[in-house]
TITORFI-44512 format. One line per 4 residues: number of its first residue (from 1); their letters; for each residue x, y, z of N, C-alpha, C, O, CB. Coordinates in Angstrom, 1 decimal. Each point is the difference from the previous one (the first is absolute). Glycine has a CB too. Example, Ala and Ser with C-alpha at 12.3 -4.5 7.8 and 13.67 -1.06 7.14 Angstrom:
BEGIN
1) AS) 13.2,-5.7,7.8,-0.9,1.2,0.0,0.9,1.2,0.0,1.0,0.0,0.7,-2.9,-1.2,0.5 ~ 1.5,2.3,-1.9,0.9,1.1,0.0,-0.8,1.1,0.8,0.5,1.1,0.1,0.7,-1.7,-2.3
This chain:
BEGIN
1) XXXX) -9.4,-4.9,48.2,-0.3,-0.9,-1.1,-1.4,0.1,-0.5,-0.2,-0.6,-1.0,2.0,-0.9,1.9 ~ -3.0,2.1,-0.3,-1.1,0.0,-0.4,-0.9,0.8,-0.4,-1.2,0.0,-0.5,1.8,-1.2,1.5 ~ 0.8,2.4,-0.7,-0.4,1.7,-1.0,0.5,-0.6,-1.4,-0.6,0.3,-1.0,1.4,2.1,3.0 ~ 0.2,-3.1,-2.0,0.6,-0.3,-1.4,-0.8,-1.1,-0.8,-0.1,-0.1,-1.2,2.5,0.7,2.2
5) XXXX) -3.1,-1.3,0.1,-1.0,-1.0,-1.1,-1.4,0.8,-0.1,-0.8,0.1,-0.9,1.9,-2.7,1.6 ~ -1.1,2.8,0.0,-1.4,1.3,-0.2,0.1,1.3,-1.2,-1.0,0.4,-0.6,0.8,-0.6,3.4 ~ 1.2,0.5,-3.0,0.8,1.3,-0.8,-0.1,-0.9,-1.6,-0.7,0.5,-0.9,2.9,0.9,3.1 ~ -1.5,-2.8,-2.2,0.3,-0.5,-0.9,-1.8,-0.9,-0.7,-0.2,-0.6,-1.1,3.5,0.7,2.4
9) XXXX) -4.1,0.2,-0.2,-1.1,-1.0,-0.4,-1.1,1.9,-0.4,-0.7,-0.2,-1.0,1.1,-3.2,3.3 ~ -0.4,4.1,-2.0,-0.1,1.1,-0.5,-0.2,0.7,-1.5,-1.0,0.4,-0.6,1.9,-0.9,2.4 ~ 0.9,0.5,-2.2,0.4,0.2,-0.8,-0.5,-1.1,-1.3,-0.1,0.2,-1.2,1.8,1.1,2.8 ~ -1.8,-2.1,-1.2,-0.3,-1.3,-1.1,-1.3,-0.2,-0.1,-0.4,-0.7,-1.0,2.4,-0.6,1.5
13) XXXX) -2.6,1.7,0.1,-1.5,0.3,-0.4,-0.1,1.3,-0.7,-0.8,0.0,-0.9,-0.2,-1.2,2.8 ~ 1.5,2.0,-1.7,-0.6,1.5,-1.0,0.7,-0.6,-1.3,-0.6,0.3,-1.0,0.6,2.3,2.8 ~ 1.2,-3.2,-2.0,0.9,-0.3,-1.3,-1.3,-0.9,-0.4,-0.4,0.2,-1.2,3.4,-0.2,1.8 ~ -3.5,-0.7,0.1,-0.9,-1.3,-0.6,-1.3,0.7,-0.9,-0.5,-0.3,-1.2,1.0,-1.6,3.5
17) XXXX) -0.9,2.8,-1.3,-1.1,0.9,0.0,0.5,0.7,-1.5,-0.3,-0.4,-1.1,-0.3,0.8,4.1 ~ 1.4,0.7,-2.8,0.3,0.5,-1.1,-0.3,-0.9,-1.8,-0.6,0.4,-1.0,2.3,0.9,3.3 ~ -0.8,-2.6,-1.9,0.1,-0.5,-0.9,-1.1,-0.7,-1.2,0.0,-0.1,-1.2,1.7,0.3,2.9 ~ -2.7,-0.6,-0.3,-1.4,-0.4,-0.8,-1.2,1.5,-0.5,-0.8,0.2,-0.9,1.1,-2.8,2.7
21) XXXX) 0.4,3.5,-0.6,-0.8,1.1,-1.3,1.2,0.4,-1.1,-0.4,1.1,-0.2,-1.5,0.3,2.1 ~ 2.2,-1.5,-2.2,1.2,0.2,-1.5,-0.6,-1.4,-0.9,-0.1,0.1,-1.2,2.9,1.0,2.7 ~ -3.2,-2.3,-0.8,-0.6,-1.0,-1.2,-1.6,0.4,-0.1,-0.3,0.4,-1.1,2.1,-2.8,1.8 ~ -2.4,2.4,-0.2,-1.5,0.7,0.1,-0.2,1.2,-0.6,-1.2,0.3,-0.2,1.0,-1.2,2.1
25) XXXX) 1.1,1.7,-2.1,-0.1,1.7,-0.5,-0.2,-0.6,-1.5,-0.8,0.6,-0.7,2.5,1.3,2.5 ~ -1.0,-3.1,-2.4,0.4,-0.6,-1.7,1.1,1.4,-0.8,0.1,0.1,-1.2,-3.0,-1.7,0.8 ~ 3.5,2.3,1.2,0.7,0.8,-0.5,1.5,0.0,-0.3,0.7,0.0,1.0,-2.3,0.9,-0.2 ~ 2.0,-1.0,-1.8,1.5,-0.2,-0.5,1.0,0.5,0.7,0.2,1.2,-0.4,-1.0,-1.3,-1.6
29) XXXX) 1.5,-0.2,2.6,1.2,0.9,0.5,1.0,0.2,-0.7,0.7,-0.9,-0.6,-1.3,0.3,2.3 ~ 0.7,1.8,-1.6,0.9,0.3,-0.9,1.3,1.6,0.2,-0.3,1.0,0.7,-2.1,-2.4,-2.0 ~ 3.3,1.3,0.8,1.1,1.1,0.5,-0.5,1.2,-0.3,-0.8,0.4,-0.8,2.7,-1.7,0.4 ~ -1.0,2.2,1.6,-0.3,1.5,-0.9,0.9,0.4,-1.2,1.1,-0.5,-0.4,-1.8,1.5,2.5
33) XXXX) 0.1,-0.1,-2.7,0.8,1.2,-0.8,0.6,0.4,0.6,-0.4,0.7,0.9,-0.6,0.0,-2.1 ~ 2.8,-1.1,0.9,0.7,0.7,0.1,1.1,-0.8,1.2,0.4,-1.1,-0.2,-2.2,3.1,-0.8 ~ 2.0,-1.4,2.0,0.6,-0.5,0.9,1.8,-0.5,-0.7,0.7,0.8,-0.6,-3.5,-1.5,1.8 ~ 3.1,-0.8,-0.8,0.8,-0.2,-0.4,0.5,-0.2,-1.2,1.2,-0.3,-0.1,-1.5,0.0,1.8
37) XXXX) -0.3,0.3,-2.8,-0.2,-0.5,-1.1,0.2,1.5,-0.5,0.6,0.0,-1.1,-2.1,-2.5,1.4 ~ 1.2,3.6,-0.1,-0.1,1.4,-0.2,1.6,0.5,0.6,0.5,0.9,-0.7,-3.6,-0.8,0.9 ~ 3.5,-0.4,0.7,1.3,0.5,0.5,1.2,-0.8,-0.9,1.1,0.5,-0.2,-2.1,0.1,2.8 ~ 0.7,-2.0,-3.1,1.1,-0.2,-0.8,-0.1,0.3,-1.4,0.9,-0.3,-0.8,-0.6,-1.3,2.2
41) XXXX) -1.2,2.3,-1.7,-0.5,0.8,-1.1,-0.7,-1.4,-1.2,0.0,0.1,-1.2,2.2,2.3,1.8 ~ -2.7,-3.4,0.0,-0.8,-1.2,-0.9,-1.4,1.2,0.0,-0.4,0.9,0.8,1.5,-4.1,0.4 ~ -1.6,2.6,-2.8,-1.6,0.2,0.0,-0.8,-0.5,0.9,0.3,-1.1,0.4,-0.1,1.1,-2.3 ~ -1.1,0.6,2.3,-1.3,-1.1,0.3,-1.0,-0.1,-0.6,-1.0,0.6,-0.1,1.4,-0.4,1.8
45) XXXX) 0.0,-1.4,-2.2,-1.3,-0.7,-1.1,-1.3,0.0,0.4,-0.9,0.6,-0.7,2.4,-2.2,0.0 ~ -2.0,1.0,2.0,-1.4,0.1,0.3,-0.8,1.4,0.3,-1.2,0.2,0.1,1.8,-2.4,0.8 ~ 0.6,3.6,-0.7,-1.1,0.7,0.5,-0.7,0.5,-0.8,0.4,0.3,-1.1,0.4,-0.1,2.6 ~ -1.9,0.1,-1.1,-1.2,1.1,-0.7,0.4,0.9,-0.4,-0.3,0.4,-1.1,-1.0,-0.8,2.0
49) XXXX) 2.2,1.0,0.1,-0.3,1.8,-0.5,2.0,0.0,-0.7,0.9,0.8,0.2,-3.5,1.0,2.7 ~ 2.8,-3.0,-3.6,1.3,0.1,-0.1,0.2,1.5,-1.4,0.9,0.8,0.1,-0.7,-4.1,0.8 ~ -1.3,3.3,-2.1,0.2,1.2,-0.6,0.0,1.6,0.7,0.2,1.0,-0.5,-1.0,-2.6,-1.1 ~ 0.6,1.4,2.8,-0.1,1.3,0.8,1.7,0.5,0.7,0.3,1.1,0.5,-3.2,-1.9,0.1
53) XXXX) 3.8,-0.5,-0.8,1.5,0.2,0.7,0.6,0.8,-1.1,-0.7,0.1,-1.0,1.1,-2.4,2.5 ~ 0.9,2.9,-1.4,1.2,0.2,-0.8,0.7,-0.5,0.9,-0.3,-0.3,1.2,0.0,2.2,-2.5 ~ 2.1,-1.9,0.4,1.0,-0.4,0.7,0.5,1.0,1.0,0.7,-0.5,0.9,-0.2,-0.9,-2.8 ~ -0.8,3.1,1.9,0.6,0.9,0.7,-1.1,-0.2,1.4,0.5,-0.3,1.1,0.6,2.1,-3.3
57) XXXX) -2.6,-1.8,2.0,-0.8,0.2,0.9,-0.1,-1.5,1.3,0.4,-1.1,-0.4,-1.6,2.9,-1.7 ~ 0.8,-1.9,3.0,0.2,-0.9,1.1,-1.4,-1.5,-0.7,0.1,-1.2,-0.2,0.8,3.7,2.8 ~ -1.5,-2.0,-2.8,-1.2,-0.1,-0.4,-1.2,0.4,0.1,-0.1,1.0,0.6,1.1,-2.0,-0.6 ~ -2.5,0.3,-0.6,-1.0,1.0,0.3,-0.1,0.0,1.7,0.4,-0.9,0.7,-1.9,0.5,-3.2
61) XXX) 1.0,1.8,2.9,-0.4,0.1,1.2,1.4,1.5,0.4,0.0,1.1,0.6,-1.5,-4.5,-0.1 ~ 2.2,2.7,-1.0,1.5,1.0,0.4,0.0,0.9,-0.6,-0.2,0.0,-1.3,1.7,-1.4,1.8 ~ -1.2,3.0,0.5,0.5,1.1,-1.0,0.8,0.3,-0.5,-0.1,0.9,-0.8,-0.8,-0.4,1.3
């Protein structure tokens, strides 16, 4: 029982950790290009390099 509150007191400090550098960085989080939104064949409105896709090609980065 005290690997598991040790494991669990652990884990919840790097999540904590993580979390306050994600508010401290002031950086937007935000999805990628592509992913699921790309396999159901939806646009993705936010990305940048969205004039760089076609409908045949995967997207930029893919050959």
């Amino acid at each position: 029982m005290e690997t598991l509150l040790f494991t669990l007191g652990i884990f919840s400090t790097t999540i904590l950790l993580m979390a306050v550098g994600v508010i401290f960085s002031n950086k937007v989080l935000k999805g990628s290009c592509g992913g699921l939104g790309k396999v159901l064949g939806k646009d993705c409105d936010f990305c940048d390099k969205k004039d760089q896709c076609t409908k045949k090609s995967g997207g930029p980065g893919e050959n």
